[in-house]
N, CA and C atoms of all chains as a GROMACS GRO file, in nm:
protein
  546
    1UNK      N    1  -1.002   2.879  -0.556
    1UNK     CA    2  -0.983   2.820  -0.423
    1UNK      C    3  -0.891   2.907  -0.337
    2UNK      N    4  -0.943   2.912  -0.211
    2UNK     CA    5  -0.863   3.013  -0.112
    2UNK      C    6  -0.808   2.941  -0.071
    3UNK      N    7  -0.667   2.972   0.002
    3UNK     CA    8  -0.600   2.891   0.144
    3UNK      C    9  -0.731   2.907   0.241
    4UNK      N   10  -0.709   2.843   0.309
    4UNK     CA   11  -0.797   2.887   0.499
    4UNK      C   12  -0.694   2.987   0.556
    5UNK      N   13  -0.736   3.021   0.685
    5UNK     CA   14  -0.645   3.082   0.796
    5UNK      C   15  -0.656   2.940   0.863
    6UNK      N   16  -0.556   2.900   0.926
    6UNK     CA   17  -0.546   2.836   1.012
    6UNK      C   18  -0.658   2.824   1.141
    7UNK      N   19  -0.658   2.927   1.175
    7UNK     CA   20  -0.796   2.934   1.261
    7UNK      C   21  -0.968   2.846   1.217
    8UNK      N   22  -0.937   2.920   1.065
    8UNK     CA   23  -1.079   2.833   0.968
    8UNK      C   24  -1.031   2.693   0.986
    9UNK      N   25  -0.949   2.638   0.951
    9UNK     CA   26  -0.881   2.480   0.928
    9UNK      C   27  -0.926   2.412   1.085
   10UNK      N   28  -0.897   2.524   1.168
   10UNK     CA   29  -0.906   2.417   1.295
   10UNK      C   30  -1.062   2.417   1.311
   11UNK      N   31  -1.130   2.512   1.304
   11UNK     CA   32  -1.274   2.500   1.275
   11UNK      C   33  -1.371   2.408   1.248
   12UNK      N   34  -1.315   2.366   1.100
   12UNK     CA   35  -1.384   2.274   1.019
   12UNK      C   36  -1.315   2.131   1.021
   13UNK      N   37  -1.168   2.118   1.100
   13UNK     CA   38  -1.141   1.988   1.072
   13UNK      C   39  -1.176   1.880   1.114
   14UNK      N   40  -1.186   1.792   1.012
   14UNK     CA   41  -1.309   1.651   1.001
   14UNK      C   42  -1.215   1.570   1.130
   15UNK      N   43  -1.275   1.489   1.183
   15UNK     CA   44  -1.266   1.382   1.292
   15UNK      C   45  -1.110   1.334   1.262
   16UNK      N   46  -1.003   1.323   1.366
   16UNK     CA   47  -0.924   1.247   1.323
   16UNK      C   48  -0.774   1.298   1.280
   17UNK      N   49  -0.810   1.407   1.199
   17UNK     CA   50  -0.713   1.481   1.096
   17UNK      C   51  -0.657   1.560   1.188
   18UNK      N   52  -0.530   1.561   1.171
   18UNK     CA   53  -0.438   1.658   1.196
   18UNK      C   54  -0.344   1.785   1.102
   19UNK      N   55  -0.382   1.870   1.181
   19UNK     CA   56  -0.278   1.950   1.077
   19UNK      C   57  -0.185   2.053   1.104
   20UNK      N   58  -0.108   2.043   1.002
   20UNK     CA   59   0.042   2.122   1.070
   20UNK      C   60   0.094   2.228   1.067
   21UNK      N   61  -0.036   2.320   0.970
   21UNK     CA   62  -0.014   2.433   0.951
   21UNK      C   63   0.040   2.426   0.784
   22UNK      N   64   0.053   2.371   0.714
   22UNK     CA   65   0.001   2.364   0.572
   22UNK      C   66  -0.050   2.220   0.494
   23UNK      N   67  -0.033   2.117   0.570
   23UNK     CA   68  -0.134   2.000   0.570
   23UNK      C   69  -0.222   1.922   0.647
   24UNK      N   70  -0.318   1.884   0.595
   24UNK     CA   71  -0.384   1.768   0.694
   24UNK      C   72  -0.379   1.616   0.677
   25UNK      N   73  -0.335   1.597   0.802
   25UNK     CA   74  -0.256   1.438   0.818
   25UNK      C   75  -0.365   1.329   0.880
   26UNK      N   76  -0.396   1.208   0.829
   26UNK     CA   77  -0.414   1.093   0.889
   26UNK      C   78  -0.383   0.949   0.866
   27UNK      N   79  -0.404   0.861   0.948
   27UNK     CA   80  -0.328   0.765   0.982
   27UNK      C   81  -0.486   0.671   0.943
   28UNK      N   82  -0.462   0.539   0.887
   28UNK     CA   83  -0.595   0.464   0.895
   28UNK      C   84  -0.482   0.325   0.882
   29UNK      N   85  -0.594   0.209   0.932
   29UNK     CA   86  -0.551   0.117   0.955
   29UNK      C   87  -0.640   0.038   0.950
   30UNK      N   88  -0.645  -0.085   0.893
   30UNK     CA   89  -0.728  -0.213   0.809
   30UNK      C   90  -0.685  -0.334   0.834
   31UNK      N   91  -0.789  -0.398   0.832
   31UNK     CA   92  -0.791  -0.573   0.857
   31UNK      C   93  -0.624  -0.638   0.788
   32UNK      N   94  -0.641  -0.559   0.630
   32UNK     CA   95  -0.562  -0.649   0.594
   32UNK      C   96  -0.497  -0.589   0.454
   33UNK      N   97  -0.419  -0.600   0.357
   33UNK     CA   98  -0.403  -0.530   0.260
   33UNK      C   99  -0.494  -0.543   0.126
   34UNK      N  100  -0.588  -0.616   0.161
   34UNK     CA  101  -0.735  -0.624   0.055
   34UNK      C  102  -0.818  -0.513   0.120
   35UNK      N  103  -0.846  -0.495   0.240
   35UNK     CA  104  -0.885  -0.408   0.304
   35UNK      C  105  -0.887  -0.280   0.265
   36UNK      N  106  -0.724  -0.262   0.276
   36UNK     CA  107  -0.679  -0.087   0.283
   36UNK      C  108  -0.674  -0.072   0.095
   37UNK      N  109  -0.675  -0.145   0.069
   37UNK     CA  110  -0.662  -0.123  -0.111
   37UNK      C  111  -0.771  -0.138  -0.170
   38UNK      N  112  -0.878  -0.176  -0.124
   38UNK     CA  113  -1.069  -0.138  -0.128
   38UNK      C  114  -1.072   0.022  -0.094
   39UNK      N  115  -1.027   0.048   0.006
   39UNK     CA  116  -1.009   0.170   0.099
   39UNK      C  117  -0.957   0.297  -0.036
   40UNK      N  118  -0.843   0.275  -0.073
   40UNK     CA  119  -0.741   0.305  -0.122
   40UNK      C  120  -0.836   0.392  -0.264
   41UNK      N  121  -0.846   0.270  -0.314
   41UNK     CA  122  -0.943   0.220  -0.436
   41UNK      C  123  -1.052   0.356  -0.469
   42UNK      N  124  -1.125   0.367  -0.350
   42UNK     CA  125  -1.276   0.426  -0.383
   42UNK      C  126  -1.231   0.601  -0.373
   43UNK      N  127  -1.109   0.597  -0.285
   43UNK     CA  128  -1.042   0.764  -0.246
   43UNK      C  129  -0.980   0.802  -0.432
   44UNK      N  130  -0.944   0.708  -0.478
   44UNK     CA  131  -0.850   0.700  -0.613
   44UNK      C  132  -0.964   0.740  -0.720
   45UNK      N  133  -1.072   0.648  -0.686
   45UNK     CA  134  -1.170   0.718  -0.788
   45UNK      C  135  -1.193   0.890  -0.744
   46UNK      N  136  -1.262   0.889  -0.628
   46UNK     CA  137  -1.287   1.040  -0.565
   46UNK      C  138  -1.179   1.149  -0.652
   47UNK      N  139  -1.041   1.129  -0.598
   47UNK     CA  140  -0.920   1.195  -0.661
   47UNK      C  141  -0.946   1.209  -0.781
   48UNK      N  142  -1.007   1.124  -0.858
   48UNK     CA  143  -0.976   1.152  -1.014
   48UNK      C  144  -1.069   1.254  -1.099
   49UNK      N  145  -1.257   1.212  -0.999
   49UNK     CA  146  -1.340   1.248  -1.071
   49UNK      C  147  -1.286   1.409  -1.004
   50UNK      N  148  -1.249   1.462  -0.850
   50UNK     CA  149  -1.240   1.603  -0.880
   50UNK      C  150  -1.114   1.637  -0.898
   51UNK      N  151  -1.019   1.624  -0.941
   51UNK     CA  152  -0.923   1.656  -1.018
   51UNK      C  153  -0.816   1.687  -0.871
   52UNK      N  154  -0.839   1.574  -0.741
   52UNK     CA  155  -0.748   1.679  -0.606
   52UNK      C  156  -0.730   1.549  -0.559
   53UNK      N  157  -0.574   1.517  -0.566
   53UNK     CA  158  -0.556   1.416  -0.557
   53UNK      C  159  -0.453   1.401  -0.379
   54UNK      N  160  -0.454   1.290  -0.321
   54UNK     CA  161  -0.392   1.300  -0.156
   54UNK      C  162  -0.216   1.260  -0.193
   55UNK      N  163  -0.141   1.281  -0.096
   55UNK     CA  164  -0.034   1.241  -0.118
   55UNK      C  165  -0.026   1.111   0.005
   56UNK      N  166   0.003   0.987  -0.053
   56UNK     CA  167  -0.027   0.871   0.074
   56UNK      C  168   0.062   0.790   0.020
   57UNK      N  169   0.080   0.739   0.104
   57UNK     CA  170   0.135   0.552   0.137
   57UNK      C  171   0.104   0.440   0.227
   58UNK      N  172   0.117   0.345   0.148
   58UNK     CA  173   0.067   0.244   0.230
   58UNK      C  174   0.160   0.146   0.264
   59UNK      N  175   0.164   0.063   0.318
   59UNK     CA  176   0.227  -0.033   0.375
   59UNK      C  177   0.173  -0.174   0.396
   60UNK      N  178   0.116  -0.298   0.365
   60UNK     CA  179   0.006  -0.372   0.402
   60UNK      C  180  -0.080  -0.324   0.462
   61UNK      N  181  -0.179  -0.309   0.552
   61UNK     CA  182  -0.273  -0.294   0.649
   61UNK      C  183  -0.288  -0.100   0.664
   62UNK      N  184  -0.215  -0.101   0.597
   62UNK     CA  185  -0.146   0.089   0.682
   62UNK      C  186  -0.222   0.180   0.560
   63UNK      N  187  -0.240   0.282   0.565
   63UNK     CA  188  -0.278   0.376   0.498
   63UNK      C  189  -0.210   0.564   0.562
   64UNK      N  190  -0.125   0.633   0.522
   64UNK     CA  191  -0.124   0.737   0.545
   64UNK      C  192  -0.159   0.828   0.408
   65UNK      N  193  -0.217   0.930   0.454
   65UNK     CA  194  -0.292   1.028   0.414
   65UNK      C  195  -0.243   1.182   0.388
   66UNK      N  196  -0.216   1.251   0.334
   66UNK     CA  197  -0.180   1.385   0.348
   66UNK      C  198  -0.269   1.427   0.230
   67UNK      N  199  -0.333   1.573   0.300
   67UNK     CA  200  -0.380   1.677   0.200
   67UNK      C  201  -0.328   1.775   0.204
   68UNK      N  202  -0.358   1.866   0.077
   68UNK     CA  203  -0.321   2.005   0.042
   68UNK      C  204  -0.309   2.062  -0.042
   69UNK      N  205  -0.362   2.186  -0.114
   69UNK     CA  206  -0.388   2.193  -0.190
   69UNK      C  207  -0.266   2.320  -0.300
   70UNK      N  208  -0.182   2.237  -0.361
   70UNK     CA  209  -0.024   2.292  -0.364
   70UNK      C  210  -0.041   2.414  -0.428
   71UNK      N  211  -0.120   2.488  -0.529
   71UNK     CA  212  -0.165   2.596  -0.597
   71UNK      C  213  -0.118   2.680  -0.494
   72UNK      N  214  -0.192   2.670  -0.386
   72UNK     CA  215  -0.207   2.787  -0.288
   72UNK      C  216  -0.094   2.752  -0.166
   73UNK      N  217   0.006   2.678  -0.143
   73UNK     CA  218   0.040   2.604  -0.073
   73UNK      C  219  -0.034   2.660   0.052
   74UNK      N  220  -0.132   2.537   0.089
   74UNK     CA  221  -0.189   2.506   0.181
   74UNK      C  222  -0.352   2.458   0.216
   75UNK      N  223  -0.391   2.463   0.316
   75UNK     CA  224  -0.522   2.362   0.322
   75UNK      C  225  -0.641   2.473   0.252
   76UNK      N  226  -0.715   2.439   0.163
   76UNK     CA  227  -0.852   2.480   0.135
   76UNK      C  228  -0.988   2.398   0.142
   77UNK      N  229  -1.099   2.427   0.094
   77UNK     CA  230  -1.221   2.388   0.121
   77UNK      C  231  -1.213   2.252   0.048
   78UNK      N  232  -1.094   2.215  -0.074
   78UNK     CA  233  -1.087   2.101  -0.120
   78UNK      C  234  -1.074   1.987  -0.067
   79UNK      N  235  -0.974   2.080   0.014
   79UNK     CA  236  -0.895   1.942   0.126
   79UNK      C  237  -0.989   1.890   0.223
   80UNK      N  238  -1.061   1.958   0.290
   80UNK     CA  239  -1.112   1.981   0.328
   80UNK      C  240  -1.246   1.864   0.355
   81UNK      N  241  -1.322   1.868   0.244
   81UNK     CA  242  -1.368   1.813   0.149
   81UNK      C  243  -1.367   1.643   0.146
   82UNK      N  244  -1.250   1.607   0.063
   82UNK     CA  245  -1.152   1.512   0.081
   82UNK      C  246  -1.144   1.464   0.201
   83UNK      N  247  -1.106   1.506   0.272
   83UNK     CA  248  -1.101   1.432   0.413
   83UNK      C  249  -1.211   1.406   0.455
   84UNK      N  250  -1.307   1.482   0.424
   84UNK     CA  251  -1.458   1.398   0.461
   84UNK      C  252  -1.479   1.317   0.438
   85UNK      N  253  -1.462   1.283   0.297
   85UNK     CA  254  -1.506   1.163   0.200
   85UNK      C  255  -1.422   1.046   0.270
   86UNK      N  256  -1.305   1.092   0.306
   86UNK     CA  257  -1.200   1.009   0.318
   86UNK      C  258  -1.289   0.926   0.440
   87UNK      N  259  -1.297   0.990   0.569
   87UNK     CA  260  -1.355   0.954   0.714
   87UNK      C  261  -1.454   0.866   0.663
   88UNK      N  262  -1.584   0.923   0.569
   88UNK     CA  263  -1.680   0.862   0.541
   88UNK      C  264  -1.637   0.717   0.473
   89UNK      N  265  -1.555   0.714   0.358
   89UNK     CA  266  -1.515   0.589   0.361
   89UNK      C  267  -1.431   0.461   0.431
   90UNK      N  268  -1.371   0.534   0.525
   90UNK     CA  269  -1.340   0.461   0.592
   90UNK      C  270  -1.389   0.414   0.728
   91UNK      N  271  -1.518   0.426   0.734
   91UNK     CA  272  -1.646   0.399   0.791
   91UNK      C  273  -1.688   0.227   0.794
   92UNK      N  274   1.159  -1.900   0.248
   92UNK     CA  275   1.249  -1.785   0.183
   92UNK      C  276   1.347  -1.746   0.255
   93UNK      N  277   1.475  -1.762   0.149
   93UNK     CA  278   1.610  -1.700   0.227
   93UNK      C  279   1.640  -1.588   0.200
   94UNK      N  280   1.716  -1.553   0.236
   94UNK     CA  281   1.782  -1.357   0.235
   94UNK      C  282   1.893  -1.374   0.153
   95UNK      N  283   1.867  -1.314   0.023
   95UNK     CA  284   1.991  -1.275  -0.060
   95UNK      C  285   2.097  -1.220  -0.014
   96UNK      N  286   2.246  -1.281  -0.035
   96UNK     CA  287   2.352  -1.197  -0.002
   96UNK      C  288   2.349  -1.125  -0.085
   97UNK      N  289   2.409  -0.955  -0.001
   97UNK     CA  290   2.447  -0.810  -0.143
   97UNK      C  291   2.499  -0.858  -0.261
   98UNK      N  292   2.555  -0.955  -0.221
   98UNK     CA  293   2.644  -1.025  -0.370
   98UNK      C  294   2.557  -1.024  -0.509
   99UNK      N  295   2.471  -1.142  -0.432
   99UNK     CA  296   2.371  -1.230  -0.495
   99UNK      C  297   2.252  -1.110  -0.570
  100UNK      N  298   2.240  -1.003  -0.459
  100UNK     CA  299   2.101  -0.926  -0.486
  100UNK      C  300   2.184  -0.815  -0.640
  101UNK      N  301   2.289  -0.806  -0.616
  101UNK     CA  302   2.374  -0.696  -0.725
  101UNK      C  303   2.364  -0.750  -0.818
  102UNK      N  304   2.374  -0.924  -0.806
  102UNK     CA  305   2.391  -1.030  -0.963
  102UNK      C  306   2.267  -0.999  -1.040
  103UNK      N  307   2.128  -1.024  -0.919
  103UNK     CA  308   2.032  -1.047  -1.027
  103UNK      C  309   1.952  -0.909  -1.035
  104UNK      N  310   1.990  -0.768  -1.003
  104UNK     CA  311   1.916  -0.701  -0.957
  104UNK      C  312   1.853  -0.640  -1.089
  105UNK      N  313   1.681  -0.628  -1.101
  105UNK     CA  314   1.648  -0.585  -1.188
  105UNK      C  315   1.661  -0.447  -1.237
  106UNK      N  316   1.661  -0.387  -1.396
  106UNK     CA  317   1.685  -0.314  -1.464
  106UNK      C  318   1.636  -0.179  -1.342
  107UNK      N  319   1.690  -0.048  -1.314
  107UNK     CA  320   1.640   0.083  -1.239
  107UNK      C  321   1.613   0.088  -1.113
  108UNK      N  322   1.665  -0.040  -1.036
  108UNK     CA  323   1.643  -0.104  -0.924
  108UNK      C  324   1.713   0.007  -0.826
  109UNK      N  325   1.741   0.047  -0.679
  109UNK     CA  326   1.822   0.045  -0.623
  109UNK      C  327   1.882  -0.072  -0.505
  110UNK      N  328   1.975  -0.110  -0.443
  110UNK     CA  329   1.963  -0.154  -0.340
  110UNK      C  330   2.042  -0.117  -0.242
  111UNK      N  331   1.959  -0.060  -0.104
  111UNK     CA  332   2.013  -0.019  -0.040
  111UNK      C  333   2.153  -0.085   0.082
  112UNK      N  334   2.081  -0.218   0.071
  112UNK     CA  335   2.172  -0.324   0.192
  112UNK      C  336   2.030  -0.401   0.248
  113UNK      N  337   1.923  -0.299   0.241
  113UNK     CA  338   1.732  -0.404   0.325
  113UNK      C  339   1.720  -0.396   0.245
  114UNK      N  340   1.649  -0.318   0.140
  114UNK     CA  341   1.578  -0.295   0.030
  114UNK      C  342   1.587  -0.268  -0.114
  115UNK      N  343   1.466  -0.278  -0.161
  115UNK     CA  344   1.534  -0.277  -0.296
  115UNK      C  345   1.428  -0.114  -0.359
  116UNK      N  346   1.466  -0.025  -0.424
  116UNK     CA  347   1.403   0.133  -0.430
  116UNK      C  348   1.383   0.160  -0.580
  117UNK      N  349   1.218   0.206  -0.620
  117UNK     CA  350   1.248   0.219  -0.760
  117UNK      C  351   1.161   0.357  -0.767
  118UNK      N  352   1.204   0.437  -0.835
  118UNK     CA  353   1.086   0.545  -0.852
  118UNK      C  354   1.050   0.546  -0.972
  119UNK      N  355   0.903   0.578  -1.040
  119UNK     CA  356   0.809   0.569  -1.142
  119UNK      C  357   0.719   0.732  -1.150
  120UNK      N  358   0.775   0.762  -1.274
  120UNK     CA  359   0.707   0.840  -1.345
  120UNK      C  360   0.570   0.847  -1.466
  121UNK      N  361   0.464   0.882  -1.408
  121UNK     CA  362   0.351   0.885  -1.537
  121UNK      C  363   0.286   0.986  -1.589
  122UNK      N  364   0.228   0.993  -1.694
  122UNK     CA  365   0.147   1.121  -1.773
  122UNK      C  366   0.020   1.164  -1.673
  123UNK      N  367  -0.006   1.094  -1.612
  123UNK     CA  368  -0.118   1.161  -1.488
  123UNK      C  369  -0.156   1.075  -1.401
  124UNK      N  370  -0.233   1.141  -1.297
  124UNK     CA  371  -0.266   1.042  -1.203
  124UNK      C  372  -0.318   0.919  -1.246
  125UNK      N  373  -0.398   0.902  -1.360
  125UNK     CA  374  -0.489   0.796  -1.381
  125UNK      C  375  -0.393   0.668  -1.447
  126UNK      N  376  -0.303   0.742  -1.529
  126UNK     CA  377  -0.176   0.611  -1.559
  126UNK      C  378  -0.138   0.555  -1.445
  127UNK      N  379  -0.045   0.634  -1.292
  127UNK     CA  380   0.018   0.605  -1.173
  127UNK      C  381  -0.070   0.501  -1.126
  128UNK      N  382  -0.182   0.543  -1.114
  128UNK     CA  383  -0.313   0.482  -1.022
  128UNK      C  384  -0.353   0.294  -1.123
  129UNK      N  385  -0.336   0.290  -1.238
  129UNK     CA  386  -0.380   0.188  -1.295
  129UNK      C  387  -0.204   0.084  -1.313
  130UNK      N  388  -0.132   0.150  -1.309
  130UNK     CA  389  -0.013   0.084  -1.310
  130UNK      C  390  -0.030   0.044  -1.136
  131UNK      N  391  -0.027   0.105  -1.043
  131UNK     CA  392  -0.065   0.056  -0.909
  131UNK      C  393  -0.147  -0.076  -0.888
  132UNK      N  394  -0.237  -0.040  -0.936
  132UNK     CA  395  -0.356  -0.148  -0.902
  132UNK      C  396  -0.350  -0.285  -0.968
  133UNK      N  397  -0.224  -0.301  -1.062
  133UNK     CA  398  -0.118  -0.436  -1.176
  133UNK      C  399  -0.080  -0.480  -1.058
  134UNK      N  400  -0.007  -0.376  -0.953
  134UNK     CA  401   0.072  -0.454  -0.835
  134UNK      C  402   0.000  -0.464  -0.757
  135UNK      N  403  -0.095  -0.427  -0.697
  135UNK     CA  404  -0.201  -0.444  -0.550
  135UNK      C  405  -0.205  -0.594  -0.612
  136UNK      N  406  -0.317  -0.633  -0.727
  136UNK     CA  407  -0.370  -0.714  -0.776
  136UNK      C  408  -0.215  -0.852  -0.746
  137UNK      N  409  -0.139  -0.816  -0.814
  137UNK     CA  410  -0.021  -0.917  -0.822
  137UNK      C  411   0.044  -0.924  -0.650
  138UNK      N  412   0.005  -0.850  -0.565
  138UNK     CA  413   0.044  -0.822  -0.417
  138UNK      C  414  -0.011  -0.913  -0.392
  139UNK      N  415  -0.175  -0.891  -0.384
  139UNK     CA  416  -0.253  -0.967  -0.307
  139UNK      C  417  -0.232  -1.123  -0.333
  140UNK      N  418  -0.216  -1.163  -0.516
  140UNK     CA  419  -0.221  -1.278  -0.546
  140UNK      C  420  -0.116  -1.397  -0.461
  141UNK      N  421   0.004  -1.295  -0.471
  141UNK     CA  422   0.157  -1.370  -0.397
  141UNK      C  423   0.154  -1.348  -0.256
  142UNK      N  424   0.080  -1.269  -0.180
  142UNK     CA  425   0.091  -1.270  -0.076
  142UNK      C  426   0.251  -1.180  -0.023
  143UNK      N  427   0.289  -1.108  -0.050
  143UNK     CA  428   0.380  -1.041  -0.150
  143UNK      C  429   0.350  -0.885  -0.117
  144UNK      N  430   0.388  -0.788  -0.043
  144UNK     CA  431   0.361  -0.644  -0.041
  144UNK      C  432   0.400  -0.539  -0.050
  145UNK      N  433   0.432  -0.459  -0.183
  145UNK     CA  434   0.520  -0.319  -0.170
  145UNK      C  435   0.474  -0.235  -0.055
  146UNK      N  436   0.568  -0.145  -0.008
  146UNK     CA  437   0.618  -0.029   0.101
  146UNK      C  438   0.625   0.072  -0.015
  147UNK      N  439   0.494   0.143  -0.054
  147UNK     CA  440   0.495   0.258  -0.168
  147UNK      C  441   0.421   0.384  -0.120
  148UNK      N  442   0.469   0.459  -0.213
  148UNK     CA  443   0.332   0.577  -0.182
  148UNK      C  444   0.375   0.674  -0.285
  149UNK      N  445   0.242   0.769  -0.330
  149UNK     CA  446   0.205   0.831  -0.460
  149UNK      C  447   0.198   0.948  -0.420
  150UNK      N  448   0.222   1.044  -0.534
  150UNK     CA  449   0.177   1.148  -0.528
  150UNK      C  450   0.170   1.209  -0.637
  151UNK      N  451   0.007   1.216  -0.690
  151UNK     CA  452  -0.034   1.260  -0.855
  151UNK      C  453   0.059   1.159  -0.932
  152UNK      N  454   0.094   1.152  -1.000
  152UNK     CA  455   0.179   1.101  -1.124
  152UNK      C  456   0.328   0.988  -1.060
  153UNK      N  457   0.327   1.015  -1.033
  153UNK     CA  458   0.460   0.963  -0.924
  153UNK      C  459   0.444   0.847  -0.849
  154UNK      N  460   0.551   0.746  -0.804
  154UNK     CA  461   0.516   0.620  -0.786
  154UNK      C  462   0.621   0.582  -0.669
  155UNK      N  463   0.665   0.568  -0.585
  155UNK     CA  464   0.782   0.543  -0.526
  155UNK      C  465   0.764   0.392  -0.470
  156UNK      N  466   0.865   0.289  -0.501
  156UNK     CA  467   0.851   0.180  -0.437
  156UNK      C  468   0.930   0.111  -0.351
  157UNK      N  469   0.948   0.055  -0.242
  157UNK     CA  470   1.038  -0.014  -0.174
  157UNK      C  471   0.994  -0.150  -0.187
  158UNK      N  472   1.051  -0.264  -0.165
  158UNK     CA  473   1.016  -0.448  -0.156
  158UNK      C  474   1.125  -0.453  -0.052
  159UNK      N  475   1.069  -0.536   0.016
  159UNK     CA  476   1.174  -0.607   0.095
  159UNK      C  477   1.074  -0.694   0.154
  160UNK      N  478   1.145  -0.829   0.251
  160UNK     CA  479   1.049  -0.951   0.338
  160UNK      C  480   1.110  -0.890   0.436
  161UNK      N  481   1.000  -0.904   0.526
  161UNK     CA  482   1.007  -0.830   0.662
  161UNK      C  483   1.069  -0.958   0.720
  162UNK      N  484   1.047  -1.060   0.740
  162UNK     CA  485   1.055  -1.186   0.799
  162UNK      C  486   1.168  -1.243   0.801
  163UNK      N  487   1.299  -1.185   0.700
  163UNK     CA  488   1.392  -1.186   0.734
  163UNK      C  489   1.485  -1.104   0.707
  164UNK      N  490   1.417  -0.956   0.737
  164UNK     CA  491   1.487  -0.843   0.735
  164UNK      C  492   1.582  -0.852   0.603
  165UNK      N  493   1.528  -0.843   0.470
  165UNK     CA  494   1.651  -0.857   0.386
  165UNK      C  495   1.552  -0.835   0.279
  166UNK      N  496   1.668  -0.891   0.120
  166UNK     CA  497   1.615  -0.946   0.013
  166UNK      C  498   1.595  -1.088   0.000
  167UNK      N  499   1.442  -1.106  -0.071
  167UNK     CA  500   1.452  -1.258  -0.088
  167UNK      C  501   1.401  -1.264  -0.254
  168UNK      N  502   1.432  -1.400  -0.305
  168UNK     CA  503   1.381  -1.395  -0.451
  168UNK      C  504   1.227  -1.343  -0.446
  169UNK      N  505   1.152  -1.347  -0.347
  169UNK     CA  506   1.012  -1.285  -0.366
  169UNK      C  507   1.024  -1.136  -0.428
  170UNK      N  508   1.124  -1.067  -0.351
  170UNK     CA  509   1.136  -0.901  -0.411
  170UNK      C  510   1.189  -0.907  -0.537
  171UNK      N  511   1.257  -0.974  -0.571
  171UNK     CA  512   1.362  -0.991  -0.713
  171UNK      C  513   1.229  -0.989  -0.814
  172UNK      N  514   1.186  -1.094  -0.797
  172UNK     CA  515   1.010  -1.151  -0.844
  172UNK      C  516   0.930  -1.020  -0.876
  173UNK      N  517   0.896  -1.017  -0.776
  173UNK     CA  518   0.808  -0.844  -0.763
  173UNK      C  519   0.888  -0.747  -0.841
  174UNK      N  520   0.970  -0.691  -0.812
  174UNK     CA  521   1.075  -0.635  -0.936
  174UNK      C  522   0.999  -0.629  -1.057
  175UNK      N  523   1.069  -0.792  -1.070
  175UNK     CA  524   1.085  -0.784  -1.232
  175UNK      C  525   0.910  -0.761  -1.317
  176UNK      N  526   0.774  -0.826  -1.194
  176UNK     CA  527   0.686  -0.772  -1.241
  176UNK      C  528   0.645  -0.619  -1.251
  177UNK      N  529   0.678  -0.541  -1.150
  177UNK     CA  530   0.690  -0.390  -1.127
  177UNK      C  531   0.744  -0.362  -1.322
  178UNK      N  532   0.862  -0.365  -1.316
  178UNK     CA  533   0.890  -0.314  -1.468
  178UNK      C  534   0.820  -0.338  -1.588
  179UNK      N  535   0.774  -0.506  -1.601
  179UNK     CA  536   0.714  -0.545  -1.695
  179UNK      C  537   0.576  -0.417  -1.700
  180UNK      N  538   0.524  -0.439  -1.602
  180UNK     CA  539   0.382  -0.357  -1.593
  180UNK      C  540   0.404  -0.214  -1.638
  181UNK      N  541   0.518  -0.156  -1.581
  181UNK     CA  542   0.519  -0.041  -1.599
  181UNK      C  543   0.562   0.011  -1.777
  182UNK      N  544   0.636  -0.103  -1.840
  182UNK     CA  545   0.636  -0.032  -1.969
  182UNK      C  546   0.516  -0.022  -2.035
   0.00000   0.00000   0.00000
């Protein structure tokens, strides 16, 4: 896995995501804390089966998000990736 | 629910607890994500049941927790409660 250039990162980044120049950040927000922990839930499986896990917290209703992929410190095609899935599930 | 005095919250405060003066702070260590993630989902499950919500967030193996009732800015026996299930689960 490569880092990106920053330039690539802004390129490809999925709807939403922000990033700061070695992570990509988002914010999600849910009905309720059954909600965001359904939410939570299906990203936890994702994380496990490819071995790239987010750094987050939640709060009731709240969900924050951070990727990156620490090997390389910084964003790659993993993260990348991830945040797709992420958008898509939280669809 | 009433708000524990510091007194009161020092008397009963469970085993690795911190308390700050709002809150009460515990950090959790596991053998991999999939331990962190299934010890989590003891408390979502026990969250949702009590109506009841940790202020947490993960990263790989790692567990960080805050409790507190928002409702009256403090400690109440609900966090004490939560606590003492947090530990049980986690051994």
């Amino acid at each position: 896995m490569k880092k990106l250039s920053p330039a690539k990162v802004k390129d490809v980044l999925p709807e939403g995501w922000r990033f700061s120049g070695k992570t990509l950040s988002r914010k999600f927000e849910f009905k309720d804390f059954k909600a965001a922990w359904k939410f939570m839930s299906k990203i936890a499986k994702k994380a496990d089966a490819t071995d790239h896990h987010p750094d987050w917290s939640n709060v009731y209703n709240k969900v924050m998000i951070k990727l990156s992929t620490h090997d390389v410190g910084g964003v790659t095609n993993k993260d990348i990736a991830l945040a797709e899935y992420i958008n898509k599930t939280a669809e």
